[in-house]
C-alpha positions in Angstrom: 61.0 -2.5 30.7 57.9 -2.6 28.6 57.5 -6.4 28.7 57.9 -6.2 32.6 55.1 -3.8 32.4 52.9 -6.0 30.2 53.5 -9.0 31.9 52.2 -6.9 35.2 49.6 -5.5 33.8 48.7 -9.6 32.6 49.3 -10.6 36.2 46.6 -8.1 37.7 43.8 -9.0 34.9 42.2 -12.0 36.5 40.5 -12.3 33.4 43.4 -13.4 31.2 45.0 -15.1 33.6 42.4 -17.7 34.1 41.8 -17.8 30.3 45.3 -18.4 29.8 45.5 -20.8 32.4 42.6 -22.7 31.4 44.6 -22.3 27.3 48.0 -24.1 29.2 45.7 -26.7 30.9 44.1 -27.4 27.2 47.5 -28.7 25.6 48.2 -32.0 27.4 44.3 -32.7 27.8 44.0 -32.9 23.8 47.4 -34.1 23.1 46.0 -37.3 25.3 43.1 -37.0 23.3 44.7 -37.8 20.0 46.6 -40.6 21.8 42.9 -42.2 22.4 42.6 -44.5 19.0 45.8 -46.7 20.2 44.3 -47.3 23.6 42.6 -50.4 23.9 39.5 -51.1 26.4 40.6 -53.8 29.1 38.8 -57.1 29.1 37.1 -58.2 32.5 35.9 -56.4 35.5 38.5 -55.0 38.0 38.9 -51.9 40.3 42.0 -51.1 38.1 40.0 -51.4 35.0 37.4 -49.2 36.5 39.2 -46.7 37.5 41.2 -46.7 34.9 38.6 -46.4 32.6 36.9 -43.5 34.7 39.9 -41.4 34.6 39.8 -41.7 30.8 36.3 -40.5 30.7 37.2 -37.7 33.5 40.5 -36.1 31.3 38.2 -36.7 28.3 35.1 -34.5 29.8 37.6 -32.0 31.2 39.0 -31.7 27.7 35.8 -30.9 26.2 34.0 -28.9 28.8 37.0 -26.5 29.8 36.6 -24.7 26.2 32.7 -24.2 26.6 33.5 -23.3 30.6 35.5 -20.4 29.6 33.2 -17.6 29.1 31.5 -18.0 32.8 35.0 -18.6 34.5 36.6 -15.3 32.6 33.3 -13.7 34.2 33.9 -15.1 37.6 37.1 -13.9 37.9 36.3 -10.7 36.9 33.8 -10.5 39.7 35.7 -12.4 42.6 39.0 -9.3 41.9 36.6 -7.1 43.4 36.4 -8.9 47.0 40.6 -10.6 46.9 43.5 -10.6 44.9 46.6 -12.5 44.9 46.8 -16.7 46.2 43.4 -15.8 48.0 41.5 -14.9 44.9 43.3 -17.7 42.6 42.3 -20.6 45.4 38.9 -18.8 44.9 38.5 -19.4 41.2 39.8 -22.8 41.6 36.9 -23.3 43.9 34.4 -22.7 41.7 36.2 -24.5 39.0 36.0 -27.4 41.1 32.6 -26.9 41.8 31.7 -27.2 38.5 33.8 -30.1 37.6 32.5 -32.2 40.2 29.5 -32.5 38.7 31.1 -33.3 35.4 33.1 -36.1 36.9 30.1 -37.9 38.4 28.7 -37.6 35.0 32.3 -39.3 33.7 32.3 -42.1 35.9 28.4 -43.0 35.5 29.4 -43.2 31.6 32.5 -44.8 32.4 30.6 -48.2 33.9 28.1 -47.8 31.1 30.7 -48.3 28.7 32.1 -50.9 30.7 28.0 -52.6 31.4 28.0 -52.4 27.2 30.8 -54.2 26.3 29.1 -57.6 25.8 26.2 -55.6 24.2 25.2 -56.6 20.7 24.4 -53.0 20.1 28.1 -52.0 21.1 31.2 -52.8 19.9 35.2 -51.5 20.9 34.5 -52.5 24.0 31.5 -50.7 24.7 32.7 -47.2 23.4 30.8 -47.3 19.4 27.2 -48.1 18.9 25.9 -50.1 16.6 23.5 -48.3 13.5 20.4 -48.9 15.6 21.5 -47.6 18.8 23.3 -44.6 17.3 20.1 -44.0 15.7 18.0 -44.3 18.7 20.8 -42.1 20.3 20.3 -39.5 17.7 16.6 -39.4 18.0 16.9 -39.2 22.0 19.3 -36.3 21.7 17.3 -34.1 18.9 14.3 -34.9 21.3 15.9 -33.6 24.2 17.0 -30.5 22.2 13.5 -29.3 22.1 12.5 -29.8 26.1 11.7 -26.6 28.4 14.2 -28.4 30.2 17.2 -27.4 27.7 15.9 -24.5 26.9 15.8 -23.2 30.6 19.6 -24.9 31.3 21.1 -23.1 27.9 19.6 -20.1 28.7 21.7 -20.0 32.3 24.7 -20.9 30.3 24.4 -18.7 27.3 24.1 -15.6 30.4 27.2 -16.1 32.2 27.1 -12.8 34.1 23.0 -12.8 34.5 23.8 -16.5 36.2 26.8 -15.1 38.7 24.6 -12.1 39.7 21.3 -14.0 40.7 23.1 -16.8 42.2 26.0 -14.5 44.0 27.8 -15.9 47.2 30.7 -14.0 49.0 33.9 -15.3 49.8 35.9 -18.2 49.1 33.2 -20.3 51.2 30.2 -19.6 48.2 33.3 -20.4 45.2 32.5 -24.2 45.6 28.8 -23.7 45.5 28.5 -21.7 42.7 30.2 -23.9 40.7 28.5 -26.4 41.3 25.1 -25.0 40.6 26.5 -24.2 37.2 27.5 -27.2 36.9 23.9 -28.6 37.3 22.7 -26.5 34.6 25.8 -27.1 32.1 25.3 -30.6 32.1 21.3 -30.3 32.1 22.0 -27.7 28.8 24.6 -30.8 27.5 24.1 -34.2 28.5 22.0 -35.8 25.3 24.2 -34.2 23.2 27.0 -36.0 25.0 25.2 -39.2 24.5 26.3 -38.9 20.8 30.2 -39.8 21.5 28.7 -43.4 21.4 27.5 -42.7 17.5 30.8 -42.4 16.1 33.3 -43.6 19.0 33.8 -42.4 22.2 37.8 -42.5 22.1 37.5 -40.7 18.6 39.5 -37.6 18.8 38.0 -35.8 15.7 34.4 -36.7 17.4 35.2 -35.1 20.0 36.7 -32.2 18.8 33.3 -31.6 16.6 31.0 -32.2 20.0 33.5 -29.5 22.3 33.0 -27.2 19.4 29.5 -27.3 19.1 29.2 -26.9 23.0 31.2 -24.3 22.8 29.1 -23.0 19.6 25.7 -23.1 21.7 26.9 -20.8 24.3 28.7 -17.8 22.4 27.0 -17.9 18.9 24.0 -15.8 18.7 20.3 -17.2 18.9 21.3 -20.5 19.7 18.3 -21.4 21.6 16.7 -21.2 18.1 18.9 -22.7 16.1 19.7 -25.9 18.5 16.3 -26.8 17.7 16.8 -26.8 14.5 19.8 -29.3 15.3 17.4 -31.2 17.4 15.3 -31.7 14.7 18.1 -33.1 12.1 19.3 -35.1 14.6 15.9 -37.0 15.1 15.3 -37.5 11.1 19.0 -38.6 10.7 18.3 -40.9 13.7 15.1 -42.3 12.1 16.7 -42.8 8.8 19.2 -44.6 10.4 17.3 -46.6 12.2 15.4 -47.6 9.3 18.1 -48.2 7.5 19.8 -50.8 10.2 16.2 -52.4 10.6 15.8 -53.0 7.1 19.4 -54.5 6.9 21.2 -51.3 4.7 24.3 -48.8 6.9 24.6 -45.4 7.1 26.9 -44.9 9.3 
C-alpha cells in the first residue's frame, strides 16, 4: 500500500517524471556511445552515408545535451502542471523538448557533412572525425576566444536562469511548447557551440571525450559563478591552443 502511494505521488510530480524519463532515455544513448570506437566512417559520398552519418551525430548530440537540458525541462514541467495534467500535459513537455532539439539536430547534421567535407583534409584524419595538432590547436584557440564574447556571456546567462528564461519568454498552451523550446534552443547552442567544436581535438566518436564535454556543459549551467570561471577556461584553452600550434608548426606533438 505504501509503494502504491509512492509511486502516485511519483506519477503526479511532473517534475520527476520528466527527470526520470529523460534518466531512462540516457541509458541506450550512452550505451551507443561506448559502441562508437568500433564504428568505422564510410568511404564515398551517398545519401545512406549521409544520413547515416547524421543520425550518429543527432543520438550523439542528444546524448550530450539531454543531461545539461535537465534543469530547464524539470522547470518547465513544473510550470506547464499548473495549466494540464495527464497525456495533455506530457504531449506538452514533449513539445518543448522538441523545440529545443530541433535546433540541436540542425546543428548535428551541419557537423555531420563537415565531417564528411574533411575526410580528404590533411588536417583530419578517421575520416574526418580527429584533427590534426594544428587544427586542434586552432580549434582550441577559436573556442577559448569565443568563451570570452558578450555573445556567450548573454547565451549562458539564459541558460544558467532556467526559471528567469520560462517566465520572460512564457506562452500558454500546448501551441507556445514548440516555441519555447526552440528559443532555448537558440540560446543553448549560442552558450555551447565552440565548445562543441573541440570533439574534433581528441575524436569525435570518443566516448570518454564526450563524456568530459557533456559534463562540463552540464558543469556551466548548475555550478556557481560559471560566467567567471568559463573565462578562465577560455583563456587555458587559447594558451594550450597556441602551444599546440607551435608545437605542430615547429614539427614537435602534444597531443
Amino acid at each position: 500500500m505504501a509503494a502504491s502511494r509512492r509511486f502516485s505521488n511519483f506519477l503526479g510530480d511532473p517534475r520527476a517524471v520528466t527527470l526520470t524519463a529523460m534518466g531512462i532515455t540516457l541509458i541506450p544513448l550512452w550505451w551507443l556511445m561506448a559502441m562508437m570506437p568500433n564504428m568505422t566512417v564510410p568511404e564515398g559520398w551517398s545519401l545512406g552515408i549521409a544520413v547515416s552519418t547524421a543520425v550518429m551525430w543527432i543520438l550523439m548530440m542528444l546524448a550530450m545535451m539531454l543531461p545539461a537540458m535537465a534543469p530547464v525541462m524539470s522547470v518547465y514541467a513544473g510550470l506547464a502542471a499548473k495549466e494540464h495534467r495527464g497525456a495533455l500535459l506530457a504531449v506538452r513537455i514533449f513539445s518543448f523538448f522538441s523545440g529545443y532539439f530541433v535546433l540541436w539536430a540542425a546543428v548535428s547534421v551541419a557537423l555531420a557533412l563537415v565531417q564528411l567535407g574533411l575526410r580528404g583534409s590533411a588536417y583530419f584524419t578517421l575520416g574526418g572525425t580527429q584533427a590534426t595538432p594544428l587544427a586542434a590547436g586552432v580549434l582550441m584557440v577559436i573556442a577559448g576566444a569565443y568563451q570570452m564574447t558578450h555573445l556567450k556571456d548573454m547565451c549562458l546567462e539564459h541558460c544558467r536562469s532556467p526559471m528567469a528564461f520560462l517566465l520572460s519568454h512564457w506562452r500558454e498552451g500546448l501551441r507556445g511548447a514548440f516555441p519555447m523550446g526552440l528559443r532555448h534552443g537558440v540560446y543553448c547552442v549560442g552558450c555551447c557551440i565552440a565548445i562543441m567544436g573541440l570533439m574534433f581535438v581528441l575524436g569525435a566518436m570518443n566516448p570518454w571525450w564526450m563524456a568530459v564535454i557533456a559534463a562540463y556543459f552540464v558543469a556551466e549551467k548548475l555550478l556557481p559563478a560559471a560566467e567567471n570561471w568559463s573565462r578562465w577556461v577560455g583563456i587555458a584553452l587559447m594558451s594550450v591552443g597556441s602551444a599546440v600550434i607551435l608545437a605542430a608548426l615547429f614539427g614537435m606533438e602534444m597531443i
